[in-house]
C-alpha positions as CSV (number, residue, x, y, z in Angstrom):
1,X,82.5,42.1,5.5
2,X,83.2,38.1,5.4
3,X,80.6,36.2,4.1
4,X,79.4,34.0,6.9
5,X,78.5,37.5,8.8
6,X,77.3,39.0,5.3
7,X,74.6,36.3,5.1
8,X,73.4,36.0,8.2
9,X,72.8,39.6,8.0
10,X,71.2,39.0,4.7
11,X,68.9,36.2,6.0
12,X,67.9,38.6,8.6
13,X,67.0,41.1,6.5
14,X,64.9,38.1,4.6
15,X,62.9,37.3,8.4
16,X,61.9,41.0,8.3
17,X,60.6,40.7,5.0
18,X,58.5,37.5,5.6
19,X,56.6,38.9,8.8
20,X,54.1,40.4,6.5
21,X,53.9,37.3,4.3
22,X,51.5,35.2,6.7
23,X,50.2,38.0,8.7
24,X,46.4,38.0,6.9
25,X,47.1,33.9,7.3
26,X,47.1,34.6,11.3
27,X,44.2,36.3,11.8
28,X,42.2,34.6,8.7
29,X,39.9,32.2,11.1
30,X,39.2,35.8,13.1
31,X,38.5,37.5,10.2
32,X,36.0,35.2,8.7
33,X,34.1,36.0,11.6
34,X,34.3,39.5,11.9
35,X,33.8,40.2,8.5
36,X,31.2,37.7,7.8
37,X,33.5,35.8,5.1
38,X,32.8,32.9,3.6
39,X,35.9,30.3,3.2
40,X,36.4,30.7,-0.5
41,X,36.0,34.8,0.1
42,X,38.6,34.7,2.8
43,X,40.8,32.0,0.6
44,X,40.3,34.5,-2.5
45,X,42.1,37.7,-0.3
46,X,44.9,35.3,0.1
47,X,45.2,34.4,-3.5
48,X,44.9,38.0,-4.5
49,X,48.2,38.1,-2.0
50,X,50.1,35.5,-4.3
51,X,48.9,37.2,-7.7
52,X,50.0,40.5,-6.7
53,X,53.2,38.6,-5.7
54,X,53.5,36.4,-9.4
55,X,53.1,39.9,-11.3
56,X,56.1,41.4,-9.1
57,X,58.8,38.9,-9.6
58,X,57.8,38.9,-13.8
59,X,58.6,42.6,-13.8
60,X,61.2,42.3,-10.8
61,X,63.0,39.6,-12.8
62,X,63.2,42.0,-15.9
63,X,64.0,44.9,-13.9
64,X,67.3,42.8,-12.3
65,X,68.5,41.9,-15.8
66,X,68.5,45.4,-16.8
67,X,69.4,47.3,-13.7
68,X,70.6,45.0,-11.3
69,X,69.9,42.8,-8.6
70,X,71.2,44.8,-6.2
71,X,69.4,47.9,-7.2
72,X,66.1,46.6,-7.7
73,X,66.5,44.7,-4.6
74,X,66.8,48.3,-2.2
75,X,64.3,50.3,-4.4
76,X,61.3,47.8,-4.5
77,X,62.1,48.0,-0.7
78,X,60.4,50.8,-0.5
79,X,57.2,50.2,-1.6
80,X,57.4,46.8,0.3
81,X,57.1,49.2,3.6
82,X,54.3,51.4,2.4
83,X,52.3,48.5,0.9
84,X,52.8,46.8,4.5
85,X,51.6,49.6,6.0
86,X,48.3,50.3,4.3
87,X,47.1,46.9,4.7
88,X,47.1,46.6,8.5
89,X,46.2,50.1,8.7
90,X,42.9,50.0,6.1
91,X,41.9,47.1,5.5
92,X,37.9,46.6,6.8
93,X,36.2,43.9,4.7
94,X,36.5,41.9,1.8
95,X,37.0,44.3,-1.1
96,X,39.6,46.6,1.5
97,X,41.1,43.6,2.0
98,X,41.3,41.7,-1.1
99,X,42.7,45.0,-3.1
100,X,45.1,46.3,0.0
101,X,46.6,42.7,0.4
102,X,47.0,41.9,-3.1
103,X,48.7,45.5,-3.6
104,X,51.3,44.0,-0.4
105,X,51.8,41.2,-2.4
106,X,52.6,42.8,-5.8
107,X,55.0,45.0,-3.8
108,X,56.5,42.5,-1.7
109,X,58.8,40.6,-5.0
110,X,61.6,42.3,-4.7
111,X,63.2,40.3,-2.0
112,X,62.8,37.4,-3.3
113,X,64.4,36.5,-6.2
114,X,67.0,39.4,-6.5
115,X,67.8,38.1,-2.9
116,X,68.4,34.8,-4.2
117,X,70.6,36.3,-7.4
118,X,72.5,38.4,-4.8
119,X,73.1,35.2,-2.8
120,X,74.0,33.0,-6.3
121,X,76.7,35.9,-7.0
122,X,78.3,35.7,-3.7
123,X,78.8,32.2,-3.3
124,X,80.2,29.5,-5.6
125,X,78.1,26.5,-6.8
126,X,79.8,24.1,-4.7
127,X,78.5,25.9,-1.3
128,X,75.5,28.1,-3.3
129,X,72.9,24.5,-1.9
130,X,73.0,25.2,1.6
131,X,73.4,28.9,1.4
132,X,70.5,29.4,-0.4
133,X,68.9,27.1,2.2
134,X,69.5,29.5,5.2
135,X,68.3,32.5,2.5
136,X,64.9,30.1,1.9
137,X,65.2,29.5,6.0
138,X,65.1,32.5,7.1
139,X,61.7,33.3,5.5
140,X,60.2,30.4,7.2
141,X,62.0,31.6,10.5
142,X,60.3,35.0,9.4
143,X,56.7,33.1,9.2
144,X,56.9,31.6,12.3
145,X,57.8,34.9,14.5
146,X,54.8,36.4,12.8
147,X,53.0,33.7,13.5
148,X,53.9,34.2,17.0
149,X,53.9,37.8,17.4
150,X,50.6,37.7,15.9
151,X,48.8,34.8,18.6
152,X,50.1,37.2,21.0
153,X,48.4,40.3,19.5
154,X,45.5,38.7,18.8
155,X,44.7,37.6,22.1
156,X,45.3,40.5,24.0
157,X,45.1,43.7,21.4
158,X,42.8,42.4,18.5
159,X,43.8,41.6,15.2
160,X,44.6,45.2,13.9
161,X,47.8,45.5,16.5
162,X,49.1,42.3,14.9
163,X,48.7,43.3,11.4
164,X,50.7,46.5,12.1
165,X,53.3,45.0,14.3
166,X,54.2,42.6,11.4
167,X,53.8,45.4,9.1
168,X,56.9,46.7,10.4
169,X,58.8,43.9,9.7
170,X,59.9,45.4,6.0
171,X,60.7,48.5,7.4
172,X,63.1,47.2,10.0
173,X,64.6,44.8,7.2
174,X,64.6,47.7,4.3
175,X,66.9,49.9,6.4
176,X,69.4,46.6,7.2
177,X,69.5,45.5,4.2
178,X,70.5,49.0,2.6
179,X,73.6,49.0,5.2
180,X,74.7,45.1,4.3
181,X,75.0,45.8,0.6
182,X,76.8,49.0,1.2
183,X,80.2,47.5,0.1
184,X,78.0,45.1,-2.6
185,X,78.4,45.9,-6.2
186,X,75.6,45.8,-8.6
187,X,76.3,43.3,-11.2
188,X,74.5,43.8,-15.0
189,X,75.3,40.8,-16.5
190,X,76.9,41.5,-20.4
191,X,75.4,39.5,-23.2
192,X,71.9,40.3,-22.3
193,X,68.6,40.7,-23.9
194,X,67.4,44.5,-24.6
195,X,64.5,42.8,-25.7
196,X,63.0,40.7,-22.9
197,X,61.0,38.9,-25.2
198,X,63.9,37.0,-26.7
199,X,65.3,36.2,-23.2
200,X,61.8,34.4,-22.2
201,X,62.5,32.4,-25.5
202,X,65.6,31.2,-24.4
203,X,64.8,30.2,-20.9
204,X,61.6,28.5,-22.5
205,X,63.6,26.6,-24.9
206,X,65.8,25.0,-22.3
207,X,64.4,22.2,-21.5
208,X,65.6,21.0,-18.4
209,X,65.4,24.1,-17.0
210,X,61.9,24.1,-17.7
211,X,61.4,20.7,-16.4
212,X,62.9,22.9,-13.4
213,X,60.4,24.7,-14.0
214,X,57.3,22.9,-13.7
215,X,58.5,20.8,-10.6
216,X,58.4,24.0,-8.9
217,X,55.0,24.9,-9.8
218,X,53.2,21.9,-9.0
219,X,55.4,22.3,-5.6
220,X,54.1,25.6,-5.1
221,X,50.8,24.6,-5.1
222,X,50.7,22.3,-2.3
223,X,53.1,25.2,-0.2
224,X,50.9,27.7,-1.0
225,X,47.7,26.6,0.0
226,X,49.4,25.1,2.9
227,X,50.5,28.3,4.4
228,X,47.3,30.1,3.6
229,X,45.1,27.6,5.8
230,X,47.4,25.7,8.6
231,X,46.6,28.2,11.3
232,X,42.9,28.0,10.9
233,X,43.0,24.1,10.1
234,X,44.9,23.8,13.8
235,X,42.4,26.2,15.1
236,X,39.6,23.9,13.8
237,X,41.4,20.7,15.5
238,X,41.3,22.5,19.0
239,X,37.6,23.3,18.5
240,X,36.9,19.9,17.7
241,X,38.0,19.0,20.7
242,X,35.8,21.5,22.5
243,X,37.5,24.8,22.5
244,X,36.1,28.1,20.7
245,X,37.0,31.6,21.0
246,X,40.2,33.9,20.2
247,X,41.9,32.7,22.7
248,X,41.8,29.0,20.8
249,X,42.8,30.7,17.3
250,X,46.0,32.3,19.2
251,X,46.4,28.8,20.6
252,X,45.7,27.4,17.0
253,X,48.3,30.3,15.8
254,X,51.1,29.5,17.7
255,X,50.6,25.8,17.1
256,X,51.1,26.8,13.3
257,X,54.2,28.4,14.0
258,X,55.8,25.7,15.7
259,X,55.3,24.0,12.2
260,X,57.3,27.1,10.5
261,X,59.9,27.2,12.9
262,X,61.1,23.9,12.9
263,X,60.3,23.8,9.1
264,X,63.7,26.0,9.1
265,X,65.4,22.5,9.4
266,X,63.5,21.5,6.2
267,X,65.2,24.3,4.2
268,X,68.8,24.0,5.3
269,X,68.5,20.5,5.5
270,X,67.3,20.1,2.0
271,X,70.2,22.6,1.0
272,X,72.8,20.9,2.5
273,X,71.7,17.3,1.7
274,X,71.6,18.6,-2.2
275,X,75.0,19.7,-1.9
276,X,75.9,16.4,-1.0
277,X,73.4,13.6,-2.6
278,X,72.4,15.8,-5.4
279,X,69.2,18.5,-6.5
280,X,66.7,15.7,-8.1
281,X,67.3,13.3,-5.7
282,X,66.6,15.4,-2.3
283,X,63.9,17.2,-4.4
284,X,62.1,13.2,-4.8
285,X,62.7,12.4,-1.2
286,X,61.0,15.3,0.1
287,X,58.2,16.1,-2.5
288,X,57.0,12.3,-2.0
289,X,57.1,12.6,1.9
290,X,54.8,16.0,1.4
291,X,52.4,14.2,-0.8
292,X,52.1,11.8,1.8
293,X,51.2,14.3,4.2
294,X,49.1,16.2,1.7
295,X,46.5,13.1,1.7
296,X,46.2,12.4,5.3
297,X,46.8,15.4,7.1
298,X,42.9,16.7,6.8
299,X,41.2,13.1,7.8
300,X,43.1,13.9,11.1
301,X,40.7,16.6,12.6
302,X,39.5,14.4,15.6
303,X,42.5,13.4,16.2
304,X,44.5,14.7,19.2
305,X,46.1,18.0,19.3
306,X,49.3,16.6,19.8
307,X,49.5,14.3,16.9
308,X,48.3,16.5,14.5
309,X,50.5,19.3,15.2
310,X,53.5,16.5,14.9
311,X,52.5,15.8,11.2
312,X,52.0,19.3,10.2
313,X,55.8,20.0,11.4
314,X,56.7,17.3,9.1
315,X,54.3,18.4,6.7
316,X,56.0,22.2,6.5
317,X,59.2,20.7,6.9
318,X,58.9,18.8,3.5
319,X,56.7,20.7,1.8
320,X,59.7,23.6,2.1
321,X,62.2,21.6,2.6
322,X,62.7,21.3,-1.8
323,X,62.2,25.1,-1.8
324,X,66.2,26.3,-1.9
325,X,66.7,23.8,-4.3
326,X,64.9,24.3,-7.0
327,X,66.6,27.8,-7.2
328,X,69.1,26.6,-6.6
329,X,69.1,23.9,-9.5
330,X,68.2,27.3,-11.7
331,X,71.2,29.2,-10.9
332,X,73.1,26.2,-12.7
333,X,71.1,25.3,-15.4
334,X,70.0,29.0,-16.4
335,X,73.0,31.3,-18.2
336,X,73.4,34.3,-16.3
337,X,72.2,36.8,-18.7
338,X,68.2,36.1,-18.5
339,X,68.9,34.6,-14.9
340,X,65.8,37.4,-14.0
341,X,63.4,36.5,-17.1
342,X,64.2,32.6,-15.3
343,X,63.1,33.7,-12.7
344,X,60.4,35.8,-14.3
345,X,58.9,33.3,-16.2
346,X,59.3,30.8,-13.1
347,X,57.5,33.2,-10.5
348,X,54.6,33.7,-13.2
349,X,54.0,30.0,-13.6
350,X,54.6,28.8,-10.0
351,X,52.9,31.4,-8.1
352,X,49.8,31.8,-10.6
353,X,49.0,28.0,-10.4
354,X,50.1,28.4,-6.5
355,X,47.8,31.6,-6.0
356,X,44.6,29.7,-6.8
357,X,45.3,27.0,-4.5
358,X,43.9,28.7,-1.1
359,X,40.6,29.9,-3.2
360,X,40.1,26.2,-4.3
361,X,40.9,24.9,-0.7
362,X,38.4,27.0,0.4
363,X,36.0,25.8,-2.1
364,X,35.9,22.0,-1.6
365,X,35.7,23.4,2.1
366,X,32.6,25.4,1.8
367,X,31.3,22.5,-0.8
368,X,31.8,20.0,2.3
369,X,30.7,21.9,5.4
370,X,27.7,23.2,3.8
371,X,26.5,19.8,3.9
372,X,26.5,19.4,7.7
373,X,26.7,16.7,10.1
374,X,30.3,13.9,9.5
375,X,30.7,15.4,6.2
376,X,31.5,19.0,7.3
377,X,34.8,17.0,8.9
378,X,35.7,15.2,5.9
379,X,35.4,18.5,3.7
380,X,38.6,19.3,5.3
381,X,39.9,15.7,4.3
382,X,39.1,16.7,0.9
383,X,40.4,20.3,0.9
384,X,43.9,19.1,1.9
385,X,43.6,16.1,-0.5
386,X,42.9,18.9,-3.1
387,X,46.6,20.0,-2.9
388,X,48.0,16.7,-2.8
389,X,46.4,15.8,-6.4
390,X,48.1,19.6,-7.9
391,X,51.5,18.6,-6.5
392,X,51.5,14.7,-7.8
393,X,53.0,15.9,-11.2
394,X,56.2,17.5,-9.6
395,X,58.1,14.3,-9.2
396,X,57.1,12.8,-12.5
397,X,59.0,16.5,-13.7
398,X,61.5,15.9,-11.6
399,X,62.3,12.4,-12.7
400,X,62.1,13.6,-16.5
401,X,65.1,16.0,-15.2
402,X,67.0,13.8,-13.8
403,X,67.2,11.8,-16.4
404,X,68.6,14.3,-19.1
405,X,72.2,14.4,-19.5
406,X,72.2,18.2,-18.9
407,X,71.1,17.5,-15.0
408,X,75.0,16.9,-14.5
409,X,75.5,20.7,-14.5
410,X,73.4,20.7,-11.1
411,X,75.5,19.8,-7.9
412,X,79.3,19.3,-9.6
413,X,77.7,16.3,-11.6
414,X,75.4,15.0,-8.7
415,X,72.5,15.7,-10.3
C-alpha cells in the first residue's frame, strides 16, 4: 500500500474514533435539563471524560515502548468499542454518567498517540508536519460529523439514538484500522528503558522538550474547555435571541460543527505552514490569535448568530490549528526509545491541567448566572475569559524554546 492511500485510510480510521469524543458535548445543554444538572455537574462528567483519557495515554505510552505502537494501537481498540457502547447504552444521571464516560475516556487513548508514533514511523521529518496535520485533522473532521449526526438525532430520536450512533464510530474504525496495518510491522525501538522510571527521567531532563512540553499544556487547556462547552455556548446565543427548545440545541449543535469542520483547515494548515516557516513560529501565530478569541468570544452572547458563529470557526481553527505541531516538534526533539513515556508524561500533564478546564468553566458560569439579571450574560464573558488566562503561559514556553539552540533539530533547522 502507498502512503498517500495508507494515510488517508489511517485518518479515517482516526474520524471513527473521534465520533465518540464530543458525543456527551452534543447533547450536554439537553442533558442539564433532563437530568437536572447543574453546569459545574455537567462540566465535571466531561472532565471525568479527559481524566480517564490522561490515565490511558500514561500507561498507553508505556505499553508502546515495550510492545509496540502498532500492537497496542489494535488491542486498546477493543475496549474503545465496548467502553463506547456502555455509555450511550447506560448512562441515566450524573454518577451513570460521570463513571461510564470517564471509563470511555480511559479506554479511548490508544488512538491517539500510538496513531501519531505509527504516523512519525512512516514518514520522514521533512513531510512528518503536515502528515501529522491530516492525522490531527481527521479527528476534528471526526468532531464535527458527530456533531452533526448528533443535531440530527437529537431532534428527531432523542439524545440516546445519538449517543449510540456515535458509539459506533470505534467499531467501524477498529475493524479498518486492523485491515490498514495488515502489511505494518510493529516496531520496538532497541536501547530502551525496562524500567519506565528511568525513561520519564530522561524525557524530563530534556529541556526543550519539556518546554514542548508545557506549551502544550497550557494549549490544552483552552482546547479542552472549548470543545466541552461550544455547542451549548451557541445554543445559549440562539436563545438569546428568542429561541428555546431541542430543536434550538440541534440548531446550536450543528452551528458547533461548522466550527470543527472547517477547523480541519486549522490543523493541516498549521502542519503545512510548520513544514515551511518553522514549529515555534506557526505555534506563536496561532496560540496568540486563540488567546484573542479566548477573551472576547463570551461578551458576544447578544450578538447576532451570524457573527458569533464566524469567530468561533476562527476560534476552533486556531485553537487546533498548533495541535499537529507540538507532536510533531516531539517526534524531533524526543529520542525514539522513550518516544511513549514523552508522550506519557506529556498526555499526563496536558490533559490533567486540560481536564479541569470544562469543571472550572462551569463554575465561574454557575458563579455568574446565579446572580441574575445582565450579569447571568457576562458570566459567560467570564467563563471563556477563564481559558484565555490558563493558555497565556503557552507562548512565553514557546518563546523560551525557540530560543534554545537545540530548537534547530525541529523543522530541518527552521525551528
Amino acid at each position: 500500500m502507498n502512503d498517500g492511500r495508507w494515510i488517508a485510510l489511517f485518518c479515517l480510521a482516526r474520524c471513527g474514533f473521534a465520533l465518540i469524543f464530543v458525543a456527551y458535548s452534543a447533547a450536554l445543554g439537553l442533558l442539564k435539563q433532563e437530568w437536572g444538572l447543574s453546569s459545574a455537574q455537567a462540566g465535571l462528567i466531561q472532565s471525568a471524560w479527559h481524566v480517564g483519557y490522561l490515565v490511558s495515554l500514561f500507561v498507553i505510552g508505556f505499553l508502546a515502548d515495550r510492545y509496540g505502537a502498532k500492537r497496542t494501537y489494535l488491542a486498546t481498540s477493543v475496549a474503545a468499542c465496548a467502553s463506547g457502547l456502555a455509555f450511550a447504552l447506560f448512562a441515566d444521571g450524573f454518577t451513570s454518567a460521570l463513571l461510564l464516560h470517564g471509563l470511555a475516556g480511559l479506554c479511548s487513548g490508544g488512538s491517539y498517540t500510538p496513531g501519531m508514533t505509527l504516523v512519525a514511523e512512516r514518514f520522514p521529518a521533512v513531510r512528518r508536519g503536515r502528515v501529522m496535520g491530516f492525522y490531527l485533522a481527521a479527528a476534528s473532521f471526526g468532531y464535527a460529523l458527530s456533531l452533526w449526526l448528533s443535531s440530527a438525532l437529537i431532534v428527531t430520536s432523542g439524545w440516546r439514538s445519538a449517543l449510540l450512533a456515535c458509539a459506533l464510530g470505534p467499531v467501524a474504525a477498529s475493524l479498518l484500522s486492523a485491515w490498514v496495518l495488515r502489511h505494518t510491522r510493529n516496531v520496538v525501538h532497541a536501547g530502551g528503558y525496562k524500567n519506565p522510571l528511568h525513561a520519564l527521567v530522561e524525557v524530563w531532563r530534556n529541556k526543550p522538550a519539556m518546554l514542548a512540553v508545557w506549551a502544550y499544556v497550557f494549549h490544552s487547556w483552552e482546547l479542552l474547555g472549548m470543545w466541552a462547552w461550544m455547542p451549548t455556548y451557541l445554543g445559549a446565543v440562539i436563545a438569546h435571541g428568542g429561541g428555546g427548545g431541542a430543536g434550538v440545541a440541534g440548531l446550536g449543535i450543528a452551528f458547533a460543527a461548522l466550527t470543527y469542520l472547517l477547523s480541519t483547515a486549522g490543523s493541516i494548515g498549521g502542519g503545512v505552514l510548520s513544514d515551511r516557516w518553522g514549529r515555534t513560529a506557526v505555534i506563536l501565530l496561532m496560540s496568540l490569535a486563540s488567546l484573542v478569541c479566548s477573551f472576547s468570544f463570551g461578551w458576544m452572547i447578544a450578538a447576532p448568530i451570524w457573527l458569533v458563529v464566524a469567530m468561533g470557526v476562527a476560534y476552533n481553527l486556531t485553537a487546533i490549528g498548533d495541535s499537529s505541531i507540538y507532536s510533531t516538534a516531539m517526534t524531533e526533539l524526543v529520542p525514539a526509545h522513550c518516544m511513549g513515556a514523552a508522550w506519557a508524561l506529556r498526555s499526563v500533564l496536558g490533559f490533567g491541567f486540560g481536564a479541569i478546564a470544562p469543571w472550572v468553566f462551569g463554575l465561574v458560569l454557575d458563579f455568574g448566572q446565579g446572580a441574575g439579571g445582565a450579569r447571568a450574560d457576562a458570566a459567560w464573558g467570564w467563563a471563556w475569559t477563564a481559558l484565555g488566562i490558563g493558555a497565556m503561559f503557552g507562548p512565553i514556553a514557546t518563546l523560551r524554546l525557540r530560543a534554545r539552540r537545540e530548537s534547530a533539530q525541529m523543522a530541518g533547522g527552521k525551528r
